[in-house]
VEXDREN-2710 file (C-alpha; in Angstrom, 1 decimal):
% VEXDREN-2710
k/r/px/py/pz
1/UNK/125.0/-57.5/38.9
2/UNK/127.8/-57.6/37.2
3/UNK/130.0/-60.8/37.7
4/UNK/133.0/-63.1/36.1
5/UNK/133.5/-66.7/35.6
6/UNK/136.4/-69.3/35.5
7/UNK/136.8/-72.9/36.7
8/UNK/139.7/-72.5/37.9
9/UNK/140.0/-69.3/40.6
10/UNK/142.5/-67.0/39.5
11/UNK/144.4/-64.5/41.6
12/UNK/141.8/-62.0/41.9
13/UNK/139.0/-64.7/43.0
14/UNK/141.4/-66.0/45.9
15/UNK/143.0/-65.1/49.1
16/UNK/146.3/-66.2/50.9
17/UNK/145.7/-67.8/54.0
18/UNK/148.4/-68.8/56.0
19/UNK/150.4/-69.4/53.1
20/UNK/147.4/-71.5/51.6
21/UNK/145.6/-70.6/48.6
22/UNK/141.5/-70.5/49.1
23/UNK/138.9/-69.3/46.5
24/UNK/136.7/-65.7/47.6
25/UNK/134.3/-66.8/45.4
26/UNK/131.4/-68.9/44.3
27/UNK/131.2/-72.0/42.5
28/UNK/128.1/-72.4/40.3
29/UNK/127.8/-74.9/38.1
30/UNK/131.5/-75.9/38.0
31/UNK/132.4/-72.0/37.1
32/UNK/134.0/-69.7/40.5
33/UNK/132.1/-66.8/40.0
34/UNK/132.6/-63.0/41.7
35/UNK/130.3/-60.4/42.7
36/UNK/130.0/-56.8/42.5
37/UNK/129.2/-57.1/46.6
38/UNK/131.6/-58.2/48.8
39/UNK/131.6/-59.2/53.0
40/UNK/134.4/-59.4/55.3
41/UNK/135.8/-62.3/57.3
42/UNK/137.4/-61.7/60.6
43/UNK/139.6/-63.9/62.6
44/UNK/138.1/-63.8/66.2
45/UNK/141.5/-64.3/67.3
46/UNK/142.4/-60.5/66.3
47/UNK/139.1/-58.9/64.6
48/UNK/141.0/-58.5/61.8
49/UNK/139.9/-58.9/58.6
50/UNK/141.6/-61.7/56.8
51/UNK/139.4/-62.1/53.3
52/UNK/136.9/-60.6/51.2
53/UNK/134.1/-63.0/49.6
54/UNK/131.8/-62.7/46.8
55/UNK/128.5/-61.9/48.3
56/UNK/126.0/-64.2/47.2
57/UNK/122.2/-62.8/46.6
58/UNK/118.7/-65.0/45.8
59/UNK/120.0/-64.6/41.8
60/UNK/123.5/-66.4/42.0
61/UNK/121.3/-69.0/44.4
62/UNK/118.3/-69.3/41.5
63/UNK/121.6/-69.9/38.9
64/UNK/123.1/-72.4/41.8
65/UNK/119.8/-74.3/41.6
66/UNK/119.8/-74.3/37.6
67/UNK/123.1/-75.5/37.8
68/UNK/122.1/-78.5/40.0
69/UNK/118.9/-79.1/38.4
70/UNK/120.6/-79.7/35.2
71/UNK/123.1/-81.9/36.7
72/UNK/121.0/-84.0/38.5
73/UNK/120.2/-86.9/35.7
74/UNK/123.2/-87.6/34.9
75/UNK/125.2/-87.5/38.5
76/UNK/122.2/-90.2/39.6
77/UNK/122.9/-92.5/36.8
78/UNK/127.0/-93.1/37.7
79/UNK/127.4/-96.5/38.7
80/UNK/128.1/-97.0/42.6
81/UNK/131.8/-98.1/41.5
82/UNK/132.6/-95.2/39.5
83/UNK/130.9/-93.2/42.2
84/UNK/132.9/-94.2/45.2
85/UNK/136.1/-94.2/42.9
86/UNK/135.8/-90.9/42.6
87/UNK/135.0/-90.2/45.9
88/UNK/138.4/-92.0/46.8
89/UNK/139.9/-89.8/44.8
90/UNK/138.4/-86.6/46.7
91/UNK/139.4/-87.9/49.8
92/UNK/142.8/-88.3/48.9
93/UNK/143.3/-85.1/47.7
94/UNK/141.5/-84.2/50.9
95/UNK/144.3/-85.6/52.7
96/UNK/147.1/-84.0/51.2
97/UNK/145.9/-81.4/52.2
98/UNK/145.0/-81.4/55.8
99/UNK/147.3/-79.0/56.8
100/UNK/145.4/-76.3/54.5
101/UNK/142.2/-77.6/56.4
102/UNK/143.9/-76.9/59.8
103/UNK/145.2/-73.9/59.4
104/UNK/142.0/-71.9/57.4
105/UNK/139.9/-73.4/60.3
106/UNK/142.0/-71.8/62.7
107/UNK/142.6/-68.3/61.1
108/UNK/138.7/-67.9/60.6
109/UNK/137.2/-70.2/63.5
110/UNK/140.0/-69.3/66.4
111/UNK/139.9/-72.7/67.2
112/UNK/143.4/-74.3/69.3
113/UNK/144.8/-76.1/66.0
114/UNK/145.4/-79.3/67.6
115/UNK/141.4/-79.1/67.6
116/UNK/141.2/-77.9/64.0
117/UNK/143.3/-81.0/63.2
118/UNK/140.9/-83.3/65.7
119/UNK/138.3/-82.1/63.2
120/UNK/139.7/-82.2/60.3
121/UNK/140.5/-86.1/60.8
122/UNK/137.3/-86.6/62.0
123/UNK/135.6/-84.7/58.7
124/UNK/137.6/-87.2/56.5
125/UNK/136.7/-90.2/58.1
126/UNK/133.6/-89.4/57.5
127/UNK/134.0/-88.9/54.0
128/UNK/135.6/-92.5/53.8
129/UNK/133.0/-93.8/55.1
130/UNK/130.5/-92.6/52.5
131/UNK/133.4/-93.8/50.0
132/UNK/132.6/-97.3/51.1
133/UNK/129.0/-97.5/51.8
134/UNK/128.4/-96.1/48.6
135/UNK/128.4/-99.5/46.7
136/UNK/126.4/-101.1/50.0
137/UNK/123.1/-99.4/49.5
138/UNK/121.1/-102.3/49.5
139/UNK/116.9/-102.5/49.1
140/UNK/114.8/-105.8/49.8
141/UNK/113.3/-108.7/47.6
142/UNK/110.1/-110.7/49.3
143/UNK/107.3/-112.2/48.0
144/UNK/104.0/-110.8/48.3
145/UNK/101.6/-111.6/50.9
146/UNK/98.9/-113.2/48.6
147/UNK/101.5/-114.3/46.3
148/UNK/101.8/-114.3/42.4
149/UNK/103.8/-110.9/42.5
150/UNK/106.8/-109.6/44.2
151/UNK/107.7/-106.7/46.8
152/UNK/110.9/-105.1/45.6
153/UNK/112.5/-102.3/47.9
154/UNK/114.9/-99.8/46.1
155/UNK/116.1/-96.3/46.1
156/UNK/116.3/-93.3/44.6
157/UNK/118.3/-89.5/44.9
158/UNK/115.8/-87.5/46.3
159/UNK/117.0/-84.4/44.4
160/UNK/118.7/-81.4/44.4
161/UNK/119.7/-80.6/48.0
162/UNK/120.1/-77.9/50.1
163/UNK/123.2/-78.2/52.7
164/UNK/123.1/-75.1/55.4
165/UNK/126.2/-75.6/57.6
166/UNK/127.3/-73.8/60.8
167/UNK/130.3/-71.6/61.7
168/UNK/131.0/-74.2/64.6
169/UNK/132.8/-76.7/62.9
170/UNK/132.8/-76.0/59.4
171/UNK/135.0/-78.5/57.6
172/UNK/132.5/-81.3/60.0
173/UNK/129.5/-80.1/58.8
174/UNK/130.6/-79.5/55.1
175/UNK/131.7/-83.3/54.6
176/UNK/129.3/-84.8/56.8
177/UNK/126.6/-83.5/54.8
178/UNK/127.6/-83.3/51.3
179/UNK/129.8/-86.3/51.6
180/UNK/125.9/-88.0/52.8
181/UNK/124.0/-86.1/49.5
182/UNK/126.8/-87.0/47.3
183/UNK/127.2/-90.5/47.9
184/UNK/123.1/-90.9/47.5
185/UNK/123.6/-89.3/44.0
186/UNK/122.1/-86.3/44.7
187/UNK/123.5/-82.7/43.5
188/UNK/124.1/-80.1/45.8
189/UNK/124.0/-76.4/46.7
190/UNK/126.1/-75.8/49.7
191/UNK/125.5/-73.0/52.1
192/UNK/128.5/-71.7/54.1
193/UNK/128.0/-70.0/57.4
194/UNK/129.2/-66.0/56.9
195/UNK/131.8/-66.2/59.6
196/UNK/133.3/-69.3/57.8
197/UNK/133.0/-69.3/54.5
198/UNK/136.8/-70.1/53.8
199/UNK/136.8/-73.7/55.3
200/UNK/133.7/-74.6/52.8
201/UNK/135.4/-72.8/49.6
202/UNK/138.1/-75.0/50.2
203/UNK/136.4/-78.0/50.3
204/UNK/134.4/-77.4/47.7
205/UNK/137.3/-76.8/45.5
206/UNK/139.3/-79.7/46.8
207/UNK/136.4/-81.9/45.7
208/UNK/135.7/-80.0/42.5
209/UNK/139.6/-80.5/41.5
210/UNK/139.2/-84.1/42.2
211/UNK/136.6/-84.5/39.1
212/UNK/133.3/-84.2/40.4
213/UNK/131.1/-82.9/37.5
214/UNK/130.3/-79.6/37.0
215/UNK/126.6/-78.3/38.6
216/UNK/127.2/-81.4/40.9
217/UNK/128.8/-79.0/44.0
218/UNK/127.9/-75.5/44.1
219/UNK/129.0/-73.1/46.9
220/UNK/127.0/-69.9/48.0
221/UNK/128.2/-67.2/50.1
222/UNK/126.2/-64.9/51.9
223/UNK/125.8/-62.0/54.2
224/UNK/121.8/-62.2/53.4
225/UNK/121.3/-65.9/54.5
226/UNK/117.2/-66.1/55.2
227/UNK/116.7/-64.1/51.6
228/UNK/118.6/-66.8/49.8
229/UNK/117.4/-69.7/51.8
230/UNK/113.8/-68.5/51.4
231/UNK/114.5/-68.3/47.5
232/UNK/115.4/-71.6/47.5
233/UNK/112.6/-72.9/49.4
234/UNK/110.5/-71.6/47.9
235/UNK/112.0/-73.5/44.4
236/UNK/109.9/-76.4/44.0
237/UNK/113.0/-78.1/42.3
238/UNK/114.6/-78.1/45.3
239/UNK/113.7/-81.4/47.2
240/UNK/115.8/-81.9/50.6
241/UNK/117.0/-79.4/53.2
242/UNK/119.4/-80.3/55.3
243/UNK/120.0/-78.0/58.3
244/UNK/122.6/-77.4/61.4
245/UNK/122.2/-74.5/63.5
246/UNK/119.4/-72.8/65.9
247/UNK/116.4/-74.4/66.7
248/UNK/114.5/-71.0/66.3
249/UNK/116.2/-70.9/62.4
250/UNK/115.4/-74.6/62.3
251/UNK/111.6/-74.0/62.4
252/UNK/111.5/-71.4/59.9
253/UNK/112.9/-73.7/57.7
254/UNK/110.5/-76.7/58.0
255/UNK/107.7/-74.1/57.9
256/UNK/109.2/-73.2/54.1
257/UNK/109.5/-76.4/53.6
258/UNK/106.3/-77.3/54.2
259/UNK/104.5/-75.7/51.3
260/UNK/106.6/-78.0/48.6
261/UNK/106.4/-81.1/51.1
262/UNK/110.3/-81.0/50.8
263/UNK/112.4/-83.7/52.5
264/UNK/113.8/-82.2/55.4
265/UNK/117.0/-82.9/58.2
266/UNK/117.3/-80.7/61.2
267/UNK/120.2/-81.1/63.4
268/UNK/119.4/-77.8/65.9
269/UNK/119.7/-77.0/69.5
270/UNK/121.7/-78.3/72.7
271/UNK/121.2/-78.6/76.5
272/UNK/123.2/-81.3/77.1
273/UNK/123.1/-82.7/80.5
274/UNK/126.4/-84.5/82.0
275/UNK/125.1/-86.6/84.9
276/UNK/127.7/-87.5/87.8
277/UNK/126.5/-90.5/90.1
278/UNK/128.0/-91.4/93.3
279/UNK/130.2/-94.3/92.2
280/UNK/131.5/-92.8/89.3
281/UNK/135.6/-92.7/88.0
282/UNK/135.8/-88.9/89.2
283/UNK/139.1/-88.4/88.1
284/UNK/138.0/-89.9/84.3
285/UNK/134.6/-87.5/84.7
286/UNK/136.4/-84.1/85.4
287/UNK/138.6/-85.0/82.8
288/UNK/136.1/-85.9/80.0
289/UNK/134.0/-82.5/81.5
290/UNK/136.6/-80.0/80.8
291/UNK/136.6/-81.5/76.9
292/UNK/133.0/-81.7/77.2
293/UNK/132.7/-78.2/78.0
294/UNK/135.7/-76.2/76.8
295/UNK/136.1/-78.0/73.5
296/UNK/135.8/-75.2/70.7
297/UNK/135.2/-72.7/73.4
298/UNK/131.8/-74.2/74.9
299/UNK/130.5/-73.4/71.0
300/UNK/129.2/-77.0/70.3
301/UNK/125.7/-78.1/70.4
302/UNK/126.6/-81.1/71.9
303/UNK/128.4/-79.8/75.1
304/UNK/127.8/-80.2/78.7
305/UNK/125.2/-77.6/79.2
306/UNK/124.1/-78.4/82.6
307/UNK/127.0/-80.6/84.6
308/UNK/124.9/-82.8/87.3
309/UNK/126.3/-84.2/89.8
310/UNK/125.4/-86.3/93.2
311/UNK/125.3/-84.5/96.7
312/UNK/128.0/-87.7/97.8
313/UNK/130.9/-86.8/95.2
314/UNK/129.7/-83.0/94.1
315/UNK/132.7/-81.3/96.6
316/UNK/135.4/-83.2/95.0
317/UNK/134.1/-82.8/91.7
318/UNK/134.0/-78.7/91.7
319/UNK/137.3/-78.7/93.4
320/UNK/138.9/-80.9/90.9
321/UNK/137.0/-79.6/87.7
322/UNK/137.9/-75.8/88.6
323/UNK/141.2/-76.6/89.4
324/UNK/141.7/-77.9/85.9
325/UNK/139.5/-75.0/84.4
326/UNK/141.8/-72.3/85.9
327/UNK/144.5/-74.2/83.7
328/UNK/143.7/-73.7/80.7
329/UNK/145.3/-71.4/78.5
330/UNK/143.8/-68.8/76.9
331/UNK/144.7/-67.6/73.5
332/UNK/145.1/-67.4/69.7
333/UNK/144.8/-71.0/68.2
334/UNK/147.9/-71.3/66.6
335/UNK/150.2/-71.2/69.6
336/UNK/150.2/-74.9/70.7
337/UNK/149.8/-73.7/74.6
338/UNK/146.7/-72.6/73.6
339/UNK/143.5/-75.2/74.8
340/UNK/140.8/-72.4/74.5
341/UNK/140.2/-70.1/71.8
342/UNK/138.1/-67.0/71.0
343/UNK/134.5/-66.7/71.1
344/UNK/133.1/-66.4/67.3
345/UNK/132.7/-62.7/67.4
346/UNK/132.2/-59.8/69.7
347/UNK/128.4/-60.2/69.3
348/UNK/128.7/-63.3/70.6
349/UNK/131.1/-62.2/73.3
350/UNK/128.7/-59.5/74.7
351/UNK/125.6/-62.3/74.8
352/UNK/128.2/-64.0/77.0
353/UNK/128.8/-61.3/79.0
354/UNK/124.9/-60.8/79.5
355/UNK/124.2/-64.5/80.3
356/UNK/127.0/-64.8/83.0
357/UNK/126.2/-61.5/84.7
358/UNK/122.3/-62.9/84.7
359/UNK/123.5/-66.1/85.8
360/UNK/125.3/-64.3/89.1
361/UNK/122.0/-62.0/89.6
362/UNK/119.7/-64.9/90.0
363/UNK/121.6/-66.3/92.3
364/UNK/125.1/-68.7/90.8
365/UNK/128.1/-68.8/92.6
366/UNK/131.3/-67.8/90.9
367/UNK/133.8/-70.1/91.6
368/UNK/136.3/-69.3/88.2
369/UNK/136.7/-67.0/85.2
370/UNK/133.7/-64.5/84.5
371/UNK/135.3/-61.8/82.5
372/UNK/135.6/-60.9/79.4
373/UNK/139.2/-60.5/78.0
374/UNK/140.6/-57.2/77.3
375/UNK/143.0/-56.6/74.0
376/UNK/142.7/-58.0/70.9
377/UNK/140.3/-60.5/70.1
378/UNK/136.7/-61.8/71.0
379/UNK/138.4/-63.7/74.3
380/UNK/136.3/-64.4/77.5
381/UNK/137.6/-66.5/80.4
382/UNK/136.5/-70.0/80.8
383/UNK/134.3/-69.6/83.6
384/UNK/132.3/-71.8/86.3
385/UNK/128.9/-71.3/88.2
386/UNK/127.6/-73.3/90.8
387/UNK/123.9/-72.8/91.6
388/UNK/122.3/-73.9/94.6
389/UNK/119.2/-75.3/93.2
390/UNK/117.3/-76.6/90.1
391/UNK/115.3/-74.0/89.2
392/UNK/116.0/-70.7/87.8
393/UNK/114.9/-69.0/84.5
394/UNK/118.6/-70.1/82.8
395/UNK/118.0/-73.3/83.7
396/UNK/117.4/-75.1/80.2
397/UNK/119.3/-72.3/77.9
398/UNK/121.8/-73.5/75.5
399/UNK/124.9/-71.5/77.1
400/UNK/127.4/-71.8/73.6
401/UNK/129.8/-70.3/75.7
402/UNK/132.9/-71.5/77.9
403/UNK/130.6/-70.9/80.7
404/UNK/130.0/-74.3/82.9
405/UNK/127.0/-74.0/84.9
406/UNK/127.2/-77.0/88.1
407/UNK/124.1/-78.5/90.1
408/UNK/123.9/-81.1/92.4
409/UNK/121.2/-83.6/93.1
410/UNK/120.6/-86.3/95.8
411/UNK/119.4/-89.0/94.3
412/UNK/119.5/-90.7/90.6
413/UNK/115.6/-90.2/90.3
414/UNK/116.2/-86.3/90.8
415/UNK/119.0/-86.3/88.4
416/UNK/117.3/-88.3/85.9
417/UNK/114.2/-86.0/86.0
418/UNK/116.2/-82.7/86.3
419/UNK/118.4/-84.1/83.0
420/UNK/114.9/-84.4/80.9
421/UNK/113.4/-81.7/81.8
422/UNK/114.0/-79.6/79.0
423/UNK/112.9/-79.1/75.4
424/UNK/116.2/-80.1/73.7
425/UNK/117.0/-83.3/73.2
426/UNK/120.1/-83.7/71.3
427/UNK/122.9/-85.2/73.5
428/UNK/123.6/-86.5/77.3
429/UNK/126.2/-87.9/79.5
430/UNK/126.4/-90.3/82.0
431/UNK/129.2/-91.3/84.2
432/UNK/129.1/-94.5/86.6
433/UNK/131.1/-97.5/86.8
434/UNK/127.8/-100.2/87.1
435/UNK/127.5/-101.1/83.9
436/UNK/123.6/-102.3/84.8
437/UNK/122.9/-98.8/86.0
438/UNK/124.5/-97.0/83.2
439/UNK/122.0/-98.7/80.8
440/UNK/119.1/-98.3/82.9
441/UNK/119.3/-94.9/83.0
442/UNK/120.6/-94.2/79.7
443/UNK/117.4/-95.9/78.4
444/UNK/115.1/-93.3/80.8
445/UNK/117.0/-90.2/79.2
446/UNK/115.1/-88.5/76.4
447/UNK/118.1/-87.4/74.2
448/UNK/119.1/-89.0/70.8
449/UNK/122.8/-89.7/71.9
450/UNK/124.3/-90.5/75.2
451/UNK/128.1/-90.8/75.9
452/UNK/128.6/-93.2/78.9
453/UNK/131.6/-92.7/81.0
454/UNK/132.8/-90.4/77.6
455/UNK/132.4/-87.3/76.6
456/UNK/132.9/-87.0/72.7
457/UNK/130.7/-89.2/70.9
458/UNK/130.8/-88.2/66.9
459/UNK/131.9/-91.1/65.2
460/UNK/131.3/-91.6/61.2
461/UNK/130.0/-95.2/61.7
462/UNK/127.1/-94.1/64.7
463/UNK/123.7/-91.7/63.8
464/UNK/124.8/-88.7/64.6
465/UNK/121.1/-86.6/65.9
466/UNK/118.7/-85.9/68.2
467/UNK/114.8/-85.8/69.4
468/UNK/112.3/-83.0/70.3
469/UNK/113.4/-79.7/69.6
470/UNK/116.7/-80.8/69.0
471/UNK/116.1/-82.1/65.3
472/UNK/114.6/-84.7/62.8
473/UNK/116.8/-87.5/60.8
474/UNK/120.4/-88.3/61.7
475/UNK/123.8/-87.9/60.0
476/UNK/126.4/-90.6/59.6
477/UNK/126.0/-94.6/60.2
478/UNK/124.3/-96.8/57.9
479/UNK/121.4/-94.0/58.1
480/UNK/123.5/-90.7/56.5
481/UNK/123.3/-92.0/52.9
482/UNK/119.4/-92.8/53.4
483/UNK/118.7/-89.2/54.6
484/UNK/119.4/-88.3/51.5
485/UNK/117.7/-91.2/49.0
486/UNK/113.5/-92.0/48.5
487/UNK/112.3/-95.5/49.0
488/UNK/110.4/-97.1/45.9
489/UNK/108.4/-99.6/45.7
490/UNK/108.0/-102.0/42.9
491/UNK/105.1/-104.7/42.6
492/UNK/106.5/-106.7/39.9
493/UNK/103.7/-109.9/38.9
494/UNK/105.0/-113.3/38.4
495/UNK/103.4/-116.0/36.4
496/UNK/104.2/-119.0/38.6
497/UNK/102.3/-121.3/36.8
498/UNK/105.4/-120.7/34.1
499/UNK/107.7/-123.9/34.2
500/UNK/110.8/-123.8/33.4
END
């Protein structure tokens, strides 16, 4: 395949975006490279096509590796100063330019852009974050249990990394993860999802124009995802995999990763439950519900999935929370009216279409929305069921939609069992004002995270993850940077008969 080279993407390796300037290409060992092969991005928003990017096969992945490998001594040994000085550095640059971020997520996500800048913010703080714990990675010193030695506690990189991000939130996903590996000292070859490649290029070449050393950050684009992820897999030079996406995808992967005992982070599936007791702030609940749901279009793993709510409030709750669903506008991201934008792609659109119209079938009541948009676009109204009892075939499927499906329970027992009763177990959300009871039941629910009278919960200072089929390891707080390093353990003999 034939293919060129430069470190600096010239015109023919970049597209205008919103009068922003993003690489098409890939970035291999410092180098942006084209290919012969090519893939389109659309914007939902339209289904137009708004760039062409260098398609990526198992061979530029092999040379991404290479390029990592050989990059990996000599990124590990940086001092933690110079490391988070340069990572300083990155996230300045990263700042000026924010309104790049904003607008590429918009043009190829369809997110509203005040979103696209909720998540841009929130991406940078999480790269700050890594900028200051990186010189705070601290092991232990003890002395051994039959003395004359001592237990020493330190770290290493674990290796060249894998980082396979979602279309979801791409710039999130891209700094929460490589930000993590980076810090650690690891080298990395970034995977962008095909429907948003743009939002990773540009990262990648904010942080390779900040001075990160070549082979440190390589970028790989795709329209063949499981060949090239199973190349590198397969690469026993490869040592961590670090995933966000479908649990189905998810347990491919640690089944490839199994046969090189590679270090793996899962961060998969979603069936949120968003629990409403009797007692609880409903004006604050159908407030934090609509975000819950509706934020990004229902296309977040962490959204309110199934909305639960007590027999004694349930009546005021549907009236209120369709009310304010039947309010919000509809439409292409960059008009600020906009609160709700396009599905990912029509594919996705006619799944929608499918699930709500099996949804009605078995039984759900429509009480708002249920049709797909006609005109431009991958548009579908946001849309709420209400089912009459617990269980139906739907009942535990991740929805990724602006779909809201509503149940009500009598009694906190009923809601706490309904709420676990699922394979996922990701993210919940509770609402109550007894303090005593929120705890009590928050410690029953079998979820990784749960939001108590809230209903966003990423923050760059909390562990970011989930249990059971919802993923292994977690991203951000003190734990991020440790996903990504080995312990070691040193048994270092003292004479201490010695006197000094």
């Amino acid at each position: 395949m034939a293919s060129s080279t430069l470190t600096t993407p010239t015109s023919d390796l970049v597209v205008e975006i919103h009068g922003h300037i993003v690489p098409t290409a890939l970035l291999i060992g410092g180098e942006w490279r084209s290919t012969e092969r090519t893939f389109a991005v659309a914007n939902p928003a339209t289904g137009q096509t708004i760039a062409d990017m260098s398609d990526g096969s198992p061979v530029e992945a092999r040379e991404a590796l290479d390029a990592a490998t050989a990059a990996a001594e000599s990124w590990r040994a940086w001092p933690p100063r110079a490391r988070a000085d340069l990572f300083h550095r990155a996230h300045r640059l990263l700042v000026e330019r924010a309104d790049a971020f904003a607008d590429v997520m918009v043009s190829e996500s369809g997110k509203p852009r005040a979103e696209a800048v909720g998540e841009f913010e929130l991406s940078a703080g999480f790269f700050l974050w890594y900028s200051e714990q990186i010189a705070h990675l601290h092991g232990t010193y003890q002395e051994g249990s039959r003395g004359g030695y001592r237990v020493i506690e330190t770290h290493q990189p674990v290796g060249p990394s894998l980082l396979i991000t979602p279309w979801n939130f791409p710039m999130l996903m891209s700094a929460r993860k490589a930000g993590a590996a980076l810090a650690a000292g690891c080298t990395v070859i970034m995977k962008s999802a095909r429907e948003t490649p743009l939002t990773a290029a540009l990262f990648a070449d904010t942080l390779n124009e900040a001075g990160f050393p070549a082979g440190v950050i390589n970028l790989i684009h795709t329209s063949t995802s499981a060949d090239v992820s199973a190349g590198l897999m397969a690469d026993d030079r490869l040592r961590k995999v670090s995933f966000t996406g479908s649990t189905g995808v998810g347990r491919t992967l640690l089944a490839q990763a199994s046969a090189n005992i590679m270090n793996a982070s899962m961060e998969l599936g979603g069936d949120g439950p968003f629990i409403v007791l009797d007692d609880a702030d409903l004006e604050l609940a159908v407030d934090q519900a609509i975000i819950c749901k509706f934020r990004n279009a229902g296309q977040a793993c962490v959204a309110a999935n199934r909305i639960i709510l007590h027999s004694a409030i349930a009546d005021r709750f549907v009236e209120a929370f369709v009310e304010k669903t039947r309010q919000l506008a509809v439409g292409h991201g960059f008009d600020p009216a906009v609160t709700v934008g396009p599905l990912i792609s029509e594919r996705q659109r006619h799944r929608v279409v499918g699930l709500v119209d099996a949804f009605q079938a078995s039984g759900a009541e429509l009480l708002a929305g249920g049709h797909a948009i006609d005109g431009q676009g991958f548009f579908y109204e946001p849309t709420v069921l209400r089912f009459s009892g617990l269980k139906h075939e739907f009942a535990n499927e991740e929805l990724f939609a602006p779909v809201a499906a509503l149940y009500t329970v009598d009694t906190v027992s009923e809601a706490i069992e309904f709420a676990n009763d699922t394979h996922y177990g990701l993210s919940a959300y509770l609402f109550t004002k007894d303090l005593s009871r929120a705890v009590a039941i928050a410690e029953k629910l079998d979820f990784g995270m749960v939001g108590i009278n809230r209903g966003i919960m990423a923050d760059p200072a909390a562990p970011f993850g989930g249990i059971k089929a919802s993923g292994l390891g977690r991203e951000g707080g003190h734990d991020g940077i440790y996903e990504f390093l080995e312990r070691k353990y040193l048994a270092l003999t003292i004479d201490e008969t010695v006197v000094l």
